[in-house]
C-alpha positions as CSV (number, residue, x, y, z in Angstrom):
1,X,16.5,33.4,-33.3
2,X,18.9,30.8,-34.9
3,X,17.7,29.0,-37.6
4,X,18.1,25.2,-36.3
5,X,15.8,26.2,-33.4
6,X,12.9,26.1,-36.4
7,X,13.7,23.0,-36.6
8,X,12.8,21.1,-33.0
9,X,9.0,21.3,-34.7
10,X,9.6,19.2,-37.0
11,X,11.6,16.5,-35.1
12,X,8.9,16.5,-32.5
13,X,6.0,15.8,-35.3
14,X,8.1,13.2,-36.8
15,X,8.5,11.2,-33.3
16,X,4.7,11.2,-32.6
17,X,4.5,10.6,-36.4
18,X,6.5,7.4,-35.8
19,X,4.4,6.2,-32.3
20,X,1.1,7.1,-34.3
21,X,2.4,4.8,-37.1
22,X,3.2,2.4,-34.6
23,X,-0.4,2.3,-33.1
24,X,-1.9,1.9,-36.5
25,X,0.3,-1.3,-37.1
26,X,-1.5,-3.0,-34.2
27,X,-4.9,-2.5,-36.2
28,X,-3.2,-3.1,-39.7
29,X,-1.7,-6.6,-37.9
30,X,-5.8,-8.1,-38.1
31,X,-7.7,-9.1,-41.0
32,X,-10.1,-6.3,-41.5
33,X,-8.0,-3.2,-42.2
34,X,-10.7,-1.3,-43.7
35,X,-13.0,1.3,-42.1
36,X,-16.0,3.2,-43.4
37,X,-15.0,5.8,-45.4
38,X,-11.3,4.8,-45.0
39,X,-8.8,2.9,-47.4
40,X,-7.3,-0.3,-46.4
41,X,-3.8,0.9,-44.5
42,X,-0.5,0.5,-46.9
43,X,3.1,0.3,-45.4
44,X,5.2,3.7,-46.0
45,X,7.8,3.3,-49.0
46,X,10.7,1.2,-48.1
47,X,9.1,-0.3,-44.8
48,X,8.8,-4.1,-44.1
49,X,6.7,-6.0,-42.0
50,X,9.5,-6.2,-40.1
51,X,9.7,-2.7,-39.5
52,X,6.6,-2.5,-38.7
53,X,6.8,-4.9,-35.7
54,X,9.4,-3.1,-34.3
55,X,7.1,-0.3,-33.8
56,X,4.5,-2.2,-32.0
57,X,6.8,-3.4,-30.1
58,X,8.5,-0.1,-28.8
59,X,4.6,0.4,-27.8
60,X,3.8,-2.8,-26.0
61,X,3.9,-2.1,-22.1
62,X,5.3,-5.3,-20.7
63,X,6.6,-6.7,-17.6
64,X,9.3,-4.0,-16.5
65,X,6.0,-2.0,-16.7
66,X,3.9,-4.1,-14.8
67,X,6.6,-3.6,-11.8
68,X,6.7,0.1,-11.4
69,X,2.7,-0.3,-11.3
70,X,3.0,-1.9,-8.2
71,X,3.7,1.3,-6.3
72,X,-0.2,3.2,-7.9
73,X,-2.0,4.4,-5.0
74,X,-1.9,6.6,-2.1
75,X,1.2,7.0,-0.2
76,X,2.4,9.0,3.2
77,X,5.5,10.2,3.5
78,X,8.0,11.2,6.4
79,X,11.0,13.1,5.0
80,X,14.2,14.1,6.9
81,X,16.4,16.1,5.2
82,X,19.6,17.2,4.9
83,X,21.5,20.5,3.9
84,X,25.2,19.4,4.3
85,X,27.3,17.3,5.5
86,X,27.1,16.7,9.4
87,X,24.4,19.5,9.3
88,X,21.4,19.3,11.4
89,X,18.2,17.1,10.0
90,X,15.2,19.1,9.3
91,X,12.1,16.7,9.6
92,X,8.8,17.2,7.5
93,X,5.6,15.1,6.6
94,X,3.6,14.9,3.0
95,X,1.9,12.8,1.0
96,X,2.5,10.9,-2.4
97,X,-0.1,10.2,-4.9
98,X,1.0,7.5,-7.8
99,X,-1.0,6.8,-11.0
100,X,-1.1,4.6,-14.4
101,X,-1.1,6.8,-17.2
102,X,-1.2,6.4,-21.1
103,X,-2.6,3.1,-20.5
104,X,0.0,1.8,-18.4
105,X,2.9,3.0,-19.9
106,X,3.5,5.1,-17.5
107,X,3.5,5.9,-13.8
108,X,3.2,9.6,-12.3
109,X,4.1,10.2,-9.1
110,X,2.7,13.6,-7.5
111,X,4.2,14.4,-4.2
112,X,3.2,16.8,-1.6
113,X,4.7,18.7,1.6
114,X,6.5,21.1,3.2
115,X,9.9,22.5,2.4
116,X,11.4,23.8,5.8
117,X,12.3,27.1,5.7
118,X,10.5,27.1,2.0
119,X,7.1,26.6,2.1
120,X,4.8,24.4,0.4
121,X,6.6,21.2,-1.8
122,X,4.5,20.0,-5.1
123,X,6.8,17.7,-7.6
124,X,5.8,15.8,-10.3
125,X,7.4,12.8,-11.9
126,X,7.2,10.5,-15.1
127,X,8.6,7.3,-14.8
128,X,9.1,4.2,-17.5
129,X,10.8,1.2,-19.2
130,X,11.8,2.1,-22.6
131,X,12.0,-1.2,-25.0
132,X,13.8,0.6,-27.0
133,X,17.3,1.4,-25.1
134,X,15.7,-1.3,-22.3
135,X,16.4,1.4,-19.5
136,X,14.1,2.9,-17.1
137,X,14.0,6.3,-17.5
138,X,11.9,9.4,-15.7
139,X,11.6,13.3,-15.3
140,X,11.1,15.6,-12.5
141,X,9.8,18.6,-12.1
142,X,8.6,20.4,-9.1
143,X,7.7,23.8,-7.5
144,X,11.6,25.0,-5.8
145,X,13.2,24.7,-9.7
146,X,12.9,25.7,-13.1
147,X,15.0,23.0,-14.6
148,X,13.9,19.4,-15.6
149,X,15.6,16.2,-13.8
150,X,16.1,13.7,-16.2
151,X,17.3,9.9,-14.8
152,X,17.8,6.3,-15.8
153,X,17.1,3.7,-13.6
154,X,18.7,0.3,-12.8
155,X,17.2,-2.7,-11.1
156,X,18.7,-4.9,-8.3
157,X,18.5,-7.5,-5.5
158,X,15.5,-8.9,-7.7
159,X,13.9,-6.6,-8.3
160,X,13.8,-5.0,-5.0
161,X,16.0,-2.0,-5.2
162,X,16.0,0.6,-7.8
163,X,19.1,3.0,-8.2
164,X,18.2,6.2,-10.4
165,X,21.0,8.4,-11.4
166,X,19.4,11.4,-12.1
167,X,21.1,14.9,-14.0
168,X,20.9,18.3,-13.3
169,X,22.2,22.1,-13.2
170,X,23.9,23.1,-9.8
171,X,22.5,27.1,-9.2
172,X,25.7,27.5,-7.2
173,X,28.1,25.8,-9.6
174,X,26.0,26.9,-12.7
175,X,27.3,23.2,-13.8
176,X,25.5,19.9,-13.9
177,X,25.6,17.5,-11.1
178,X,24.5,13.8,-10.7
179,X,21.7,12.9,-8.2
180,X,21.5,9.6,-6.9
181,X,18.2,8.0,-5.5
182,X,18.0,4.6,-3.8
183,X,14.8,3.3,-3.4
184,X,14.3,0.0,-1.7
185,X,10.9,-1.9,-1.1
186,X,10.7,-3.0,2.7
187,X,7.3,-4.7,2.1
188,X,4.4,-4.9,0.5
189,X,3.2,-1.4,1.2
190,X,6.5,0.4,2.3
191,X,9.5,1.7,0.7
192,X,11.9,4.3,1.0
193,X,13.8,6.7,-0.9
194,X,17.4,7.8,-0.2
195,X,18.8,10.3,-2.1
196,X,22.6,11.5,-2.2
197,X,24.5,14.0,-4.2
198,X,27.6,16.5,-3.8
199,X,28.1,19.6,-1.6
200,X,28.8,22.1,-4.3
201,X,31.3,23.7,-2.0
202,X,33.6,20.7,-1.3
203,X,32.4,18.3,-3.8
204,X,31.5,15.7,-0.7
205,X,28.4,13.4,-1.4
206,X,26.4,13.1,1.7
207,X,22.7,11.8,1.8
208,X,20.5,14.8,1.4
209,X,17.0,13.0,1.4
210,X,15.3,10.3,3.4
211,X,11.8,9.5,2.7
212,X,10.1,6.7,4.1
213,X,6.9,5.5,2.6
214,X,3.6,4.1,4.0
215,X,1.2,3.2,1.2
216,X,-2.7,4.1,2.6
């Protein structure tokens, strides 16, 4: 084992150290800072106010949030898909189940169906608006991979359509490859997502996915 791997511990503790410290500066922001049992709450050494607001800040779920909380609920879905360019389109149904998690932070997106020619589909995805780098950004995982999707999102056409581009490893090029999703609200309870990315053979994008969303 390589010594800097005993490090990624460390770093991990000392980000939820930072988002823990964070939380604690929206209760150290009132007048009673003191708990039974419990000393009034200091600022580290070197840290200003300042600082201090910054972290509340990164922590505040705001209106970019609020938006990708309109799609929570029960969704069914109608998926064509697409092996290659010009190829035939293979037609399945599923479902989509969206929730608010880490109070409302964050939406996760469980999705359902059948893979033709593959069997049962289950994928799960985080989705969010960091304040931070202001970017959406979300992860993917599902049952057909053992890699994690990672993608950043950008709004447009008010708010309407949302174009993630998304990054992963090719198993046929053993190289990574850019995904990119479109997904468009039609109306108040329908959407779709399109998604394209390159044939690993000719290095053509084509659409590979269409899935068209009916909320329940």
């Amino acid at each position: 084992m390589k010594r800097k791997n005993l490090y990624a511990p460390i770093a991990v503790a000392m980000v939820g150290l930072a988002a823990i410290v964070g939380s604690i500066a929206i209760a150290a922001d009132t007048k009673d800072t003191t708990a039974a049992g419990q000393g009034e709450f200091k600022l580290p050494p070197g840290w200003t106010e300042k600082d201090m607001q910054a972290c509340m800040l990164a922590g505040t779920p705001g209106d970019m949030h609020k938006h990708l909380a309109e799609c929570v609920g029960e969704w069914e879905a109608k998926t064509t898909m697409w092996m290659a360019p010009g190829a035939e389109a293979m037609q399945s149904e599923g479902t989509s189940t969206v929730t608010s998690i880490m109070d409302g932070r964050f939406i996760k997106c469980e999705m359902d169906g059948e893979m033709p020619g593959m069997g049962p589909y289950h994928g799960v995805g985080i989705y969010g608006f960091d304040n931070v780098s202001e970017e959406f950004v979300s992860t993917w995982i599902d049952n057909h991979s053992t890699g994690i999707m990672t993608g950043k999102g950008e709004q447009s056409d008010g708010g309407k359509t949302m174009t993630w581009n998304y990054t992963a490893n090719c198993p046929i090029t053993k190289k990574p490859v850019t995904i990119r999703e479109v997904e468009t609200i039609t109306g108040p309870d329908s959407r779709t997502l399109d998604m394209f990315g390159k044939e690993p053979k000719s290095g053509e994008e084509f659409k590979m996915m269409s899935i068209k969303l009916t909320r329940k």
